[in-house]
Each structure stands twice: as C-alpha cells, then as structure tokens.
TIDOTI-658360 format. One line per field, with one value per residue: x, y, z of N, C-alpha, C in turn. Coordinates in Angstrom, 3 decimals. Layout:
N
nu: [X / ...]
nv: [Y / ...]
nw: [Z / ...]
cau: [X / ...]
cav: [Y / ...]
caw: [Z / ...]
cu: [X / ...]
cv: [Y / ...]
cw: [Z / ...]
//
This chain:
134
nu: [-78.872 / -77.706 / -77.437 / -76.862 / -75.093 / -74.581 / -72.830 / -71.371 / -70.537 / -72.473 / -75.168 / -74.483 / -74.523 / -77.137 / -77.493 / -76.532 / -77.825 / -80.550 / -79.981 / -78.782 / -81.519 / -82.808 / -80.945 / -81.635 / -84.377 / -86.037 / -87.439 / -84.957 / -84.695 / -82.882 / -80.988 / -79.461 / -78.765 / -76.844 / -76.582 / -73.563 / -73.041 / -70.980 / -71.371 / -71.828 / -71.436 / -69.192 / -69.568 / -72.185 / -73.236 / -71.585 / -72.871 / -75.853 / -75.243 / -74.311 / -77.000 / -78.253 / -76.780 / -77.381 / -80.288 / -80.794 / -79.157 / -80.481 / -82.493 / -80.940 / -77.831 / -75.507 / -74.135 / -72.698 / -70.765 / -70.716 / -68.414 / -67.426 / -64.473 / -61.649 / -60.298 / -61.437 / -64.046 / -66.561 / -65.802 / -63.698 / -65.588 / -67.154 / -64.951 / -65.259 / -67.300 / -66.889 / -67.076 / -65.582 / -66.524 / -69.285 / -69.872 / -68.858 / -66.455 / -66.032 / -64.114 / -63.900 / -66.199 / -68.186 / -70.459 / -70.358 / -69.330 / -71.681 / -73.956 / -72.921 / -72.253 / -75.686 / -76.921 / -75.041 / -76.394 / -78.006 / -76.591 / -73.732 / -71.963 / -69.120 / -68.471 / -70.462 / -68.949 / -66.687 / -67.234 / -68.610 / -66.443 / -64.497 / -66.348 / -65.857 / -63.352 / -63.227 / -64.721 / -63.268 / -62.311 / -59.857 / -60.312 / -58.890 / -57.625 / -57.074 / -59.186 / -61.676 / -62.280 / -62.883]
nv: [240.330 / 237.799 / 236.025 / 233.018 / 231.967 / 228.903 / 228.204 / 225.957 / 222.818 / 221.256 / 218.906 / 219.223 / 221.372 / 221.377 / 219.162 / 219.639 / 221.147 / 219.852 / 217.924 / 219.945 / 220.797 / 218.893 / 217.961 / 220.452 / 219.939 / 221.975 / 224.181 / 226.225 / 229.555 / 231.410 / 230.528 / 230.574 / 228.449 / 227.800 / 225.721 / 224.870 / 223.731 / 221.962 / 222.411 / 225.107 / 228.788 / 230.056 / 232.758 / 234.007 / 232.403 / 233.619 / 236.208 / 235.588 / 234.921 / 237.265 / 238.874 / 237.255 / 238.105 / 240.598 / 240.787 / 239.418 / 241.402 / 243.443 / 242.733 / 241.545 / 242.176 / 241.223 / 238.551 / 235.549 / 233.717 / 230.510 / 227.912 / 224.528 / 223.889 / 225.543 / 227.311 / 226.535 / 226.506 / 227.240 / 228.721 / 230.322 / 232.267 / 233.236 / 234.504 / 236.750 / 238.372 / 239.202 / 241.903 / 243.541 / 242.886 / 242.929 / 241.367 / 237.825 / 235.046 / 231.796 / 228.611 / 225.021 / 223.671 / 222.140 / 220.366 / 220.445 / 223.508 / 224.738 / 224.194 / 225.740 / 228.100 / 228.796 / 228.503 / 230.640 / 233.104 / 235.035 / 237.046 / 239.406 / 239.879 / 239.508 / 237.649 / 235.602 / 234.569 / 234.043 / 231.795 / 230.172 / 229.171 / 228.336 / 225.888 / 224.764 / 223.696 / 222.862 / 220.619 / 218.873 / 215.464 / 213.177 / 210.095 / 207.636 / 204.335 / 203.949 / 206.143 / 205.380 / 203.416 / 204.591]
nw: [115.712 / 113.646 / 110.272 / 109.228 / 106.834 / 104.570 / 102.368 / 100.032 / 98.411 / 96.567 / 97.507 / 100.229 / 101.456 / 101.879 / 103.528 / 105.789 / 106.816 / 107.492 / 109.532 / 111.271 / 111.638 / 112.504 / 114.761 / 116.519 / 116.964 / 115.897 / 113.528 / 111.482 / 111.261 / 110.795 / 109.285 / 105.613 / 102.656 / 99.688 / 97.739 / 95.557 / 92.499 / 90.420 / 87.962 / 88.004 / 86.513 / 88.212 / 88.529 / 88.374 / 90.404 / 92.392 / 92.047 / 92.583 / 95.791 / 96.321 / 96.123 / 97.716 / 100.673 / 100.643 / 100.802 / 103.069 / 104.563 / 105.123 / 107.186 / 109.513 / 111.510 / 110.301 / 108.936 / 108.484 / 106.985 / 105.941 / 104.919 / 103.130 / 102.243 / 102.627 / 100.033 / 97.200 / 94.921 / 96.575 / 98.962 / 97.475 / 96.562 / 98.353 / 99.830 / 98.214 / 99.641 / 101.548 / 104.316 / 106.539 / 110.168 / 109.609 / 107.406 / 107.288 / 106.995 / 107.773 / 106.879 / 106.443 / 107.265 / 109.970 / 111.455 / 114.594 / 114.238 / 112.838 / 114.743 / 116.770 / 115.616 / 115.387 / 117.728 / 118.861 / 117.340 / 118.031 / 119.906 / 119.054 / 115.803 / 115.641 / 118.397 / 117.351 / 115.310 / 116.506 / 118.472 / 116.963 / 115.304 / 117.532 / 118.359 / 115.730 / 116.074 / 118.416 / 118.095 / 116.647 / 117.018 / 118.506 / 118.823 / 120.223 / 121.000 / 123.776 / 124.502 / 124.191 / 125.626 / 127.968]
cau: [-79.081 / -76.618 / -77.427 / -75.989 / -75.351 / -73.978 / -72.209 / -70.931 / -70.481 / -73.523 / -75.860 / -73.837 / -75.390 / -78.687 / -77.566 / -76.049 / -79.089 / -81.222 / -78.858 / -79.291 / -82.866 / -83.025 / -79.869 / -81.975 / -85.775 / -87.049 / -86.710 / -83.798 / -85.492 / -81.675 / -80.031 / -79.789 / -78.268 / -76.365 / -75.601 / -72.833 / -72.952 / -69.574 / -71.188 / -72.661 / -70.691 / -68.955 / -69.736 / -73.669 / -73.113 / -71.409 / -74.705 / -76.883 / -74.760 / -74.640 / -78.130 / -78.706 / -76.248 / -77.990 / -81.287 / -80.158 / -78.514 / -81.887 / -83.447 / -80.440 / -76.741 / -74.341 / -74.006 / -71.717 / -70.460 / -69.679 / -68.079 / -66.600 / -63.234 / -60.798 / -59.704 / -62.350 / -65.117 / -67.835 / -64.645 / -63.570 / -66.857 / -67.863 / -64.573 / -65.472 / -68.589 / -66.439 / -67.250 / -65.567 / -67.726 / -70.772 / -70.445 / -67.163 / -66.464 / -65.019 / -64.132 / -63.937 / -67.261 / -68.040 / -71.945 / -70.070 / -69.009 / -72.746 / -74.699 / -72.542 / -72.616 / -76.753 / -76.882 / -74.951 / -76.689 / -78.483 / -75.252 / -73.095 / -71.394 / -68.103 / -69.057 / -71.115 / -67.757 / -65.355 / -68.071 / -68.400 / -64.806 / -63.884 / -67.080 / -65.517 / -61.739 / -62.859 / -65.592 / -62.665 / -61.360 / -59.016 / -60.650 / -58.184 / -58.013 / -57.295 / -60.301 / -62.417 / -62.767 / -62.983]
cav: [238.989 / 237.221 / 235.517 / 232.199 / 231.522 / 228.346 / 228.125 / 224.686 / 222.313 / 220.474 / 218.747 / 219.264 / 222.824 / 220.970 / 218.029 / 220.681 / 222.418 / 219.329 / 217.664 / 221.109 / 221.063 / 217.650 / 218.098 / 221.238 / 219.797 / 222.569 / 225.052 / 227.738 / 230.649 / 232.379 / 229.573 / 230.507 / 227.920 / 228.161 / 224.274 / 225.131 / 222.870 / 222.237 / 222.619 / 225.937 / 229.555 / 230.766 / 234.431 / 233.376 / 231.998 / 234.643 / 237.228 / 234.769 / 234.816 / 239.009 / 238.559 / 236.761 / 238.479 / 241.792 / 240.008 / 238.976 / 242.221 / 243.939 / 242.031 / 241.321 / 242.755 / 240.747 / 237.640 / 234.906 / 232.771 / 228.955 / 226.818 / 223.698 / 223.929 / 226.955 / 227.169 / 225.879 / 227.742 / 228.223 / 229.678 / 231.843 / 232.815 / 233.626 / 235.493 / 238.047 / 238.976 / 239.465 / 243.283 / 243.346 / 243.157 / 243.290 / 239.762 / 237.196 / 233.600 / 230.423 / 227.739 / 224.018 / 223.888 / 221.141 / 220.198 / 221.533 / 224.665 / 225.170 / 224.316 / 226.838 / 229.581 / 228.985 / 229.283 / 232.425 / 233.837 / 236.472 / 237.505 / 240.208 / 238.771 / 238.920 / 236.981 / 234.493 / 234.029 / 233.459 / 230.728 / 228.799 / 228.812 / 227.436 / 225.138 / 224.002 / 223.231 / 222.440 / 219.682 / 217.717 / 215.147 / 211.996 / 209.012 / 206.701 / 203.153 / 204.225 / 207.309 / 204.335 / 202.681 / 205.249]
caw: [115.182 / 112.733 / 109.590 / 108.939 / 105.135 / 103.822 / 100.651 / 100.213 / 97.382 / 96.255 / 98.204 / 101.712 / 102.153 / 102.350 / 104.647 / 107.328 / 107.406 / 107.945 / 110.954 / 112.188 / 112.312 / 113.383 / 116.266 / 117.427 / 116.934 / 115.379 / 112.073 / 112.259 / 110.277 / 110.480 / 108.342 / 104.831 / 101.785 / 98.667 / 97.381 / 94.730 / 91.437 / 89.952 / 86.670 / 87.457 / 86.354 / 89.357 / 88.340 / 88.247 / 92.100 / 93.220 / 91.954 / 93.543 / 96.882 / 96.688 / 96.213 / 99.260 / 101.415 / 100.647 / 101.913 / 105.120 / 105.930 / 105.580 / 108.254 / 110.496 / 111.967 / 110.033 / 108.168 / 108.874 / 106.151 / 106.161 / 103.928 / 103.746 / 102.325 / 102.215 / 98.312 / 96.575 / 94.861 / 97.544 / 99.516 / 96.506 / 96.186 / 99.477 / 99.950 / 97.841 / 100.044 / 103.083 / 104.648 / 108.109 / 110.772 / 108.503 / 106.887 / 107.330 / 106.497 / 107.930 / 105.856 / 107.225 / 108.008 / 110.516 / 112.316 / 115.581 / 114.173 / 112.529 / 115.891 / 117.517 / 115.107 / 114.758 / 118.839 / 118.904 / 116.304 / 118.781 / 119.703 / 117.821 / 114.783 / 116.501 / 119.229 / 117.133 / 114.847 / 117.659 / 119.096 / 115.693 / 115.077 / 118.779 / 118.297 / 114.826 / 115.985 / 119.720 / 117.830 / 116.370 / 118.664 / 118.018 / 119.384 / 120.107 / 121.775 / 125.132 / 124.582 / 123.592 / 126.471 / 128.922]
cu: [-78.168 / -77.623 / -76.866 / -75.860 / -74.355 / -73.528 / -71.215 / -71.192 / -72.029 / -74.720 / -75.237 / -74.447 / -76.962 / -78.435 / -77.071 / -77.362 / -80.375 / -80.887 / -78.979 / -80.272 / -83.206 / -82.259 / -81.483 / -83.785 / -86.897 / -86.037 / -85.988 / -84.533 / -84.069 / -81.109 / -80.577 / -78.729 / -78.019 / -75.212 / -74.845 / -72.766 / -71.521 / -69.917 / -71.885 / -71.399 / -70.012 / -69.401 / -71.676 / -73.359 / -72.399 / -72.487 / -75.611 / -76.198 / -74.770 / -75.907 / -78.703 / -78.285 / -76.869 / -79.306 / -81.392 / -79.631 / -79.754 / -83.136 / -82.376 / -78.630 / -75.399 / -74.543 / -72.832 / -71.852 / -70.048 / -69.669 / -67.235 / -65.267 / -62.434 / -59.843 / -60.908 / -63.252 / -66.354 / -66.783 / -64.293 / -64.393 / -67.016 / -66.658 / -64.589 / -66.368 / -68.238 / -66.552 / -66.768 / -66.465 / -69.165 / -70.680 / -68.975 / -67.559 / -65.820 / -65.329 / -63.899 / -64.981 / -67.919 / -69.929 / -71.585 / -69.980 / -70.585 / -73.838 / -74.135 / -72.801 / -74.558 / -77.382 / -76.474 / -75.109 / -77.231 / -77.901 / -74.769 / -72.012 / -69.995 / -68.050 / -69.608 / -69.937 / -66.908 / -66.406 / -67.826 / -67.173 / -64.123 / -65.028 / -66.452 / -64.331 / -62.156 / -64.092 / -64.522 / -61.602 / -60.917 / -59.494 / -59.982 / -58.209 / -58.256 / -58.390 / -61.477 / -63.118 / -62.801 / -64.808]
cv: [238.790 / 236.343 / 234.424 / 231.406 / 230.169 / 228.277 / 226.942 / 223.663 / 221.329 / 220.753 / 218.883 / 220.664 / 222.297 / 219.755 / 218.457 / 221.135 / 220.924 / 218.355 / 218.914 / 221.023 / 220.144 / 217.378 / 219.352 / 220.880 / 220.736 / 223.467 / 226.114 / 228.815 / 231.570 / 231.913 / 230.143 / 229.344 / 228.133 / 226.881 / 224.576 / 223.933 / 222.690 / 222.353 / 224.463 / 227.160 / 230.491 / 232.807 / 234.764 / 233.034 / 233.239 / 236.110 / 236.861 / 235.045 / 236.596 / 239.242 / 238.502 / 237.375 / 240.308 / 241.915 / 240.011 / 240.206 / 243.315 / 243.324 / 241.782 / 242.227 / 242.823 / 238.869 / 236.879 / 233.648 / 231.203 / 228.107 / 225.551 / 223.654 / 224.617 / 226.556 / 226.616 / 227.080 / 228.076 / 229.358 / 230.631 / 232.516 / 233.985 / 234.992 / 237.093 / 239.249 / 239.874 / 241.202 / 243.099 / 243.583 / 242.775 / 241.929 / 239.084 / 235.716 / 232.838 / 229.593 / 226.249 / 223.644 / 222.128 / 221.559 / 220.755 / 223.184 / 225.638 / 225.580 / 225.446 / 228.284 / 229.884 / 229.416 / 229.764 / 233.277 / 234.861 / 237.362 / 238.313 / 239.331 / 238.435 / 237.904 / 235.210 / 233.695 / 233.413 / 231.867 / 229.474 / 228.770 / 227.814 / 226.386 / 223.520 / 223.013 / 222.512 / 220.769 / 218.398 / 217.266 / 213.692 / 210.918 / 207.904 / 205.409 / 203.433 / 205.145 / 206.011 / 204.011 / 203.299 / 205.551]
cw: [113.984 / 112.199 / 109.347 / 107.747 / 105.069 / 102.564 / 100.671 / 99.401 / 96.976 / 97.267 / 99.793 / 102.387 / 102.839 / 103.498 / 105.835 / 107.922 / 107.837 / 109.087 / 111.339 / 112.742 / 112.933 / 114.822 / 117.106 / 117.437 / 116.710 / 113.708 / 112.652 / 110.916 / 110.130 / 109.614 / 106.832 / 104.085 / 100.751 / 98.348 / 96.142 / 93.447 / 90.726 / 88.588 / 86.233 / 87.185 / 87.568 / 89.235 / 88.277 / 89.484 / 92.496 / 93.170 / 92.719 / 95.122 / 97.136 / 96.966 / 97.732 / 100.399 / 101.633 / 101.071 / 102.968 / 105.582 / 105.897 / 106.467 / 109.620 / 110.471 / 111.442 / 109.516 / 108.773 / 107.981 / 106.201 / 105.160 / 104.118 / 103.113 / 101.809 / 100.490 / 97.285 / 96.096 / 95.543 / 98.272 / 98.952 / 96.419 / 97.587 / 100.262 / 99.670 / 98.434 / 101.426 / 103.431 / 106.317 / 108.938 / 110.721 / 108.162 / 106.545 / 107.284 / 107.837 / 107.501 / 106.993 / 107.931 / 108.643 / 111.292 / 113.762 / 115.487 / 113.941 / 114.037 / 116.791 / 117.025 / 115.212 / 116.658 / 119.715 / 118.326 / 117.216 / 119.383 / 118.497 / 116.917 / 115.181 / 117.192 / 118.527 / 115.812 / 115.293 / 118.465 / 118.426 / 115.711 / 115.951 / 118.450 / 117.201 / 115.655 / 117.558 / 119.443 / 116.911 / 117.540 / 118.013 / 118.800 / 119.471 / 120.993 / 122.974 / 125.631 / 124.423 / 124.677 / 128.122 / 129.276]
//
C-alpha cells in the first residue's frame, strides 16, 4: 500500500483532497495533507513533512509525494524527503494525476507513480473548436 501526501501551497492541499472525496464518494484514509503557508518557516514545514512521512511509512510501503509546482517551496521541501523507491515526488499536481495515484495506491509505489504521472500529463487535453463540437 502507498501513501499519498500532498504538500501544496495553501489552501489547494485541502481542495484536492475534498474533489477527491467527492469525485470518488467516499473518504480516502491513504491521503495525507500538508497546506504550506507562505508566511510559515520552510525549515518548520519541512520537520512537520519528515514527521509525517515517517508516519505513513510505519503503516504502509512507500509514500508518494504531490505537489503543485516544481521550484517552489512545497517542491523544495518535499524534495528533500525523496528516498528511492521508499518515498518520491511529482510536481504539477493535477485532480487527474491525484485520482490516479489514490486508485493505484494498493499497488507498489512504482507502479502507483508511473500511473499518476501518465494520469497527470495524459489528463491535460487542448479543447479546441473543432474538439468542441464533436
């Protein structure tokens, strides 16, 4: 079983996770959160996020990180946590990429990485006039 931590600027950690529960009509008991404050001390969030990540891997296989945008400080943050295998990120975090990573969480963390990832990039699509009216 895989862990699925958010770390993600504000309130957006909390509005993933409730479009989650509402897309899938029930509670995900794997999802954890970590809404980032821009006024809080990144060195204070990243304790809290070791914290948590040391949590989760005493109950499950592997962790799987998501944030929403590579460079930033949930991203800096969350890089630091990275253990191959054991607990890894992707940044760009999209409501496709989440619903995918949350069911292939019973899946090995490999597996439930490569899912979200294709979930993320294969969940943006260009809607254009002629897509419109098809």
């Amino acid at each position: 079983m895989v862990s699925v931590f958010i770390i993600s600027h504000s309130e957006i950690a909390n509005s993933f996770a409730y479009c989650l529960e509402h897309v899938l009509n029930r509670r995900v008991d794997n999802l954890v959160i970590l809404p980032v404050k821009k006024t809080e001390e990144p060195s204070l969030i990243l304790a809290r996020a070791q914290e948590i990540v040391e949590r989760q891997l005493e109950k499950v296989d592997g962790v799987l990180i998501l944030c929403d945008i590579f460079g930033a400080t949930p991203s800096n943050i969350a890089a630091k946590l990275v253990k191959p295998g054991i607990v890894e990120v992707i940044t760009g975090l999209n409501l496709s990429m989440l619903i995918r990573a949350i069911s292939y969480s019973s899946q090995s963390l490999d597996v439930c990485l490569q899912k979200a990832y294709d979930g993320g990039v294969s969940g943006i699509i260009h809607i254009g006039t002629n897509d419109a009216e098809s």
